[in-house]
C-alpha positions as a printed NumPy array, in Angstrom:
array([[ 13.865,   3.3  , -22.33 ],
       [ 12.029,   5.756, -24.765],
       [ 12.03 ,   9.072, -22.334],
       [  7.697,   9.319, -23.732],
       [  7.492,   6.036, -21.998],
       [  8.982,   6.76 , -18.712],
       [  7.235,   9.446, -17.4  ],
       [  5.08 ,   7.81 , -14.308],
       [  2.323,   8.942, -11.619],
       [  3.858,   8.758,  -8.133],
       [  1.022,   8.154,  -5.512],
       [  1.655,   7.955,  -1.559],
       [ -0.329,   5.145,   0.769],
       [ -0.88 ,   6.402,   4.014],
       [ -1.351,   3.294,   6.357],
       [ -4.258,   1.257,   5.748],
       [ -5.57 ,  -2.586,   5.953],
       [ -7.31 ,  -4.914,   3.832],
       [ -9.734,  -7.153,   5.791],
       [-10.541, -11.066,   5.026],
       [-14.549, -11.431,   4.937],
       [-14.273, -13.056,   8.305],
       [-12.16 , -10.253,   9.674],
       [-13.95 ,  -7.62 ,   8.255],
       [-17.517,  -9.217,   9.571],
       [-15.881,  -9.427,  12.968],
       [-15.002,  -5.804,  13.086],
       [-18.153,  -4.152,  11.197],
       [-21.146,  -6.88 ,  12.16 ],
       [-21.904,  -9.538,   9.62 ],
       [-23.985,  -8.12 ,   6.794],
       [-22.494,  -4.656,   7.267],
       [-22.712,  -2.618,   3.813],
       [-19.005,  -0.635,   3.675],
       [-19.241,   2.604,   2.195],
       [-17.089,   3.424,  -0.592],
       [-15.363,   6.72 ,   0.343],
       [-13.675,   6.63 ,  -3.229],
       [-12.144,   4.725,  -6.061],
       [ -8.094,   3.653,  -6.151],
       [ -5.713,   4.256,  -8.984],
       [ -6.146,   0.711,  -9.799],
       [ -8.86 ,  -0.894, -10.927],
       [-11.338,  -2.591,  -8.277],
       [ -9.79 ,  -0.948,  -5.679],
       [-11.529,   1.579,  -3.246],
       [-11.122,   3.232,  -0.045],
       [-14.155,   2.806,   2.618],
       [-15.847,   5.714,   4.64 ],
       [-14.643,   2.449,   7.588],
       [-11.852,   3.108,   9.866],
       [-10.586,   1.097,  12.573],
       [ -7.626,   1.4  ,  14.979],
       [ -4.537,  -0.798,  15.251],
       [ -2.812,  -1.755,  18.337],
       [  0.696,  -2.716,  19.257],
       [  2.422,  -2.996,  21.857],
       [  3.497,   0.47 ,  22.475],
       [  0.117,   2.21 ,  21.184],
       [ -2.642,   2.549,  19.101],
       [ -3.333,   4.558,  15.523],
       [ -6.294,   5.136,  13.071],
       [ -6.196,   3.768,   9.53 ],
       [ -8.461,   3.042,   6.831],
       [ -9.833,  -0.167,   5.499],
       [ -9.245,  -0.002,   1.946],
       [-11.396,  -2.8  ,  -0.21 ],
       [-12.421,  -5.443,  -1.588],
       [-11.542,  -8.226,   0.647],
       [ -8.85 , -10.136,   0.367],
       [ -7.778, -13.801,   1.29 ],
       [ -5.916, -12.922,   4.353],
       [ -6.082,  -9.248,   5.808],
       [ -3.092,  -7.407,   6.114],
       [ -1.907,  -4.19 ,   7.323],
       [  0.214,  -1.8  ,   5.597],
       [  2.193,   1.048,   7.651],
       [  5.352,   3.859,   7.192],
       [  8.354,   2.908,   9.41 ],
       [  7.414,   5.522,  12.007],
       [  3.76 ,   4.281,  12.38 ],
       [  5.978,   0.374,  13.652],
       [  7.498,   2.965,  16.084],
       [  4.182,   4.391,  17.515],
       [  2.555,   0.978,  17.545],
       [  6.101,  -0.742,  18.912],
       [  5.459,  -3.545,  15.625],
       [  8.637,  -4.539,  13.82 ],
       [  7.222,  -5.128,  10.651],
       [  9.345,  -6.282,   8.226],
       [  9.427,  -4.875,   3.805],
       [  7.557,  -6.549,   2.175],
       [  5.37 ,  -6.731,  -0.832],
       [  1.758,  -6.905,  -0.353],
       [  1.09 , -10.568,  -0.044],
       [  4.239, -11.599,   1.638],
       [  2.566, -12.169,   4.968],
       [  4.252, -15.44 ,   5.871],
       [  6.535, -14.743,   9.315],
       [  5.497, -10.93 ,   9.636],
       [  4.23 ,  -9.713,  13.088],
       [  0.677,  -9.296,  13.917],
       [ -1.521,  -7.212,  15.539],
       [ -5.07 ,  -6.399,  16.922],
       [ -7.305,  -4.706,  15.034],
       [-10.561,  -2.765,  17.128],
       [-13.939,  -2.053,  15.021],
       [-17.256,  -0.501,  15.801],
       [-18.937,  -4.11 ,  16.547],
       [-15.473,  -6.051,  17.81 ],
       [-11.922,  -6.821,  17.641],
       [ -9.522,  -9.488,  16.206],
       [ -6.063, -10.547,  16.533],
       [ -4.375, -11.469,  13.734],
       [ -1.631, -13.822,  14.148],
       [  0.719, -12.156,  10.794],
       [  0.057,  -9.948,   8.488],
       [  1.66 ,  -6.453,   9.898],
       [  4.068,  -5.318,   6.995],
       [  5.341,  -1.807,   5.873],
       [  5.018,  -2.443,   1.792],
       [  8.625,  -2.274,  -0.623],
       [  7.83 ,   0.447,  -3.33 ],
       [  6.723,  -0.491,  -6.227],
       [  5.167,  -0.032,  -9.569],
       [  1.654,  -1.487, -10.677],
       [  1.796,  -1.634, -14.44 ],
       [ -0.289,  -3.579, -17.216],
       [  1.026,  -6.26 , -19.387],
       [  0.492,  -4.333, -22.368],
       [  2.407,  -0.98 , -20.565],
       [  5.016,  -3.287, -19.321],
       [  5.549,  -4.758, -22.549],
       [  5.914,  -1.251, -24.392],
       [  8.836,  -0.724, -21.581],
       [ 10.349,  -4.136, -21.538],
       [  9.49 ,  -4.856, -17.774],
       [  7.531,  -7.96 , -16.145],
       [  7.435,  -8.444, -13.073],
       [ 10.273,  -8.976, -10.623],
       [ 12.334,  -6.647, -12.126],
       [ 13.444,  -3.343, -10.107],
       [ 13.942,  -0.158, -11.244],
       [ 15.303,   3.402, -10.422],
       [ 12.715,   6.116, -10.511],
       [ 13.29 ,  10.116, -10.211],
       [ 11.393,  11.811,  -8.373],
       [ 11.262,  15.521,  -8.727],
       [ 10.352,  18.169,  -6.777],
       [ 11.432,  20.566,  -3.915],
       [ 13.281,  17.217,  -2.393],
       [ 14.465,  15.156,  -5.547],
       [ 15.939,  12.084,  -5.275],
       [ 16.003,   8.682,  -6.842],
       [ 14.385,   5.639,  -5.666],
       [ 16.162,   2.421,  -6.244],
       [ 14.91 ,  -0.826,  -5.81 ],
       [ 11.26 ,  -0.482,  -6.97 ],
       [  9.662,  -3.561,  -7.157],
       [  7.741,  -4.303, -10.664],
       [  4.694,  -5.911, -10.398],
       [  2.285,  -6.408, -13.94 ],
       [ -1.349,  -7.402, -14.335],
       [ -3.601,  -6.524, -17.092],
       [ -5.818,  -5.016, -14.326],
       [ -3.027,  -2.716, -13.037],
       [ -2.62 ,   0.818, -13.736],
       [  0.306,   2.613, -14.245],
       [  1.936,   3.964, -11.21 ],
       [  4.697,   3.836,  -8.093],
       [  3.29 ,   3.69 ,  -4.67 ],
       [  5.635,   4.872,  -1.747],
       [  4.502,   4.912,   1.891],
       [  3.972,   8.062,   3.624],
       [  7.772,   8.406,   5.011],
       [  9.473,   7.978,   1.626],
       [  6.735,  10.405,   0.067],
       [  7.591,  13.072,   3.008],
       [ 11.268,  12.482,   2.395],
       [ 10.917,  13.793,  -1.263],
       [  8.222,  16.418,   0.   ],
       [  5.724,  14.884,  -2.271],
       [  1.54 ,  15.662,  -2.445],
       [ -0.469,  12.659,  -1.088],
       [ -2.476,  13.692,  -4.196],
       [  0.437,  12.388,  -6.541],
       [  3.781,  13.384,  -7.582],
       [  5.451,  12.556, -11.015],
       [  8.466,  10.744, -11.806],
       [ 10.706,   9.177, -14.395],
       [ 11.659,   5.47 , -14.945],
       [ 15.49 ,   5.636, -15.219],
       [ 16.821,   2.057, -15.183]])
């Protein structure tokens, strides 16, 4: 690959959830109006001002509801938030709900149990059609990235995923970021193969 095109934005999730309509009016109140907290690297997507805890087994943790709603909701966490909540959620890619544990989920106005849904998300890169094209990728394909930094290291295995909505970027959870000491504000990297 053409070095100018492999140069990419590396961004860390911290654990969040998306919420179905129904899940989301169970939590917040029907007619609730979310606050956007602030706009996502990809297009569409925002984080709320709305938090909410999860609970496992074991325990309990914060996250953030991240938006807009999706067909089913789903949970995203770092290996060592499964620990806390005593979940063994399986990699996946976001979607992939089919088998994966569940969970409950506490709001301000009420609670739900979701039967699936609990996953802790493969890495990946969201890229357009036309960006993929430029770099002969589509989706399915997996790639090595460098990261650089105090704690280099190369990620293998990252998941491709292309939609002319998408954005260019990787997304690691929060214990892969930490691992390469990387800024939940973004690192950069480099496609290698």
């Amino acid at each position: 690959m053409d070095k100018s095109l492999a140069a990419i934005n590396v961004e860390v999730s911290a654990r969040h959830l998306h919420l179905s309509q129904a899940d989301q009016d169970a939590l917040f109140g029907s007619g609730h109006d979310v606050k956007k907290l602030k706009d996502l690297s990809q297009t569409g997507q925002w984080a709320s001002e709305e938090t909410v805890m999860i609970k496992g087994p074991k325990g309990q943790l914060k996250a953030r509801y991240l938006g807009p709603c999706r067909k089913q909701t789903q949970v995203e966490l770092a290996r060592t938030d499964c620990f806390a909540l005593g979940v063994k959620a399986e990699l996946r890619l976001s979607g992939d709900l089919k088998g994966t544990p569940g969970c409950t989920i506490i709001g301000p106005k009420g609670s739900v149990d979701i039967p699936e849904g609990v996953i802790v998300p493969l890495r990946h890169i969201h890229i357009s059609d036309t960006e993929a094209a430029a770099r002969g990728m589509k989706t399915g394909d997996r790639m090595a990235v460098r990261v650089d930094g105090a704690r280099s290291t190369v990620f293998q295995e990252v998941h491709v995923r292309v939609d002319p909505s998408f954005r260019m970027a990787m997304h690691l959870d929060t214990d892969e970021g930490n691992a390469v000491w990387a800024d939940m504000a973004g690192a950069k990297g480099e496609i290698i193969g």
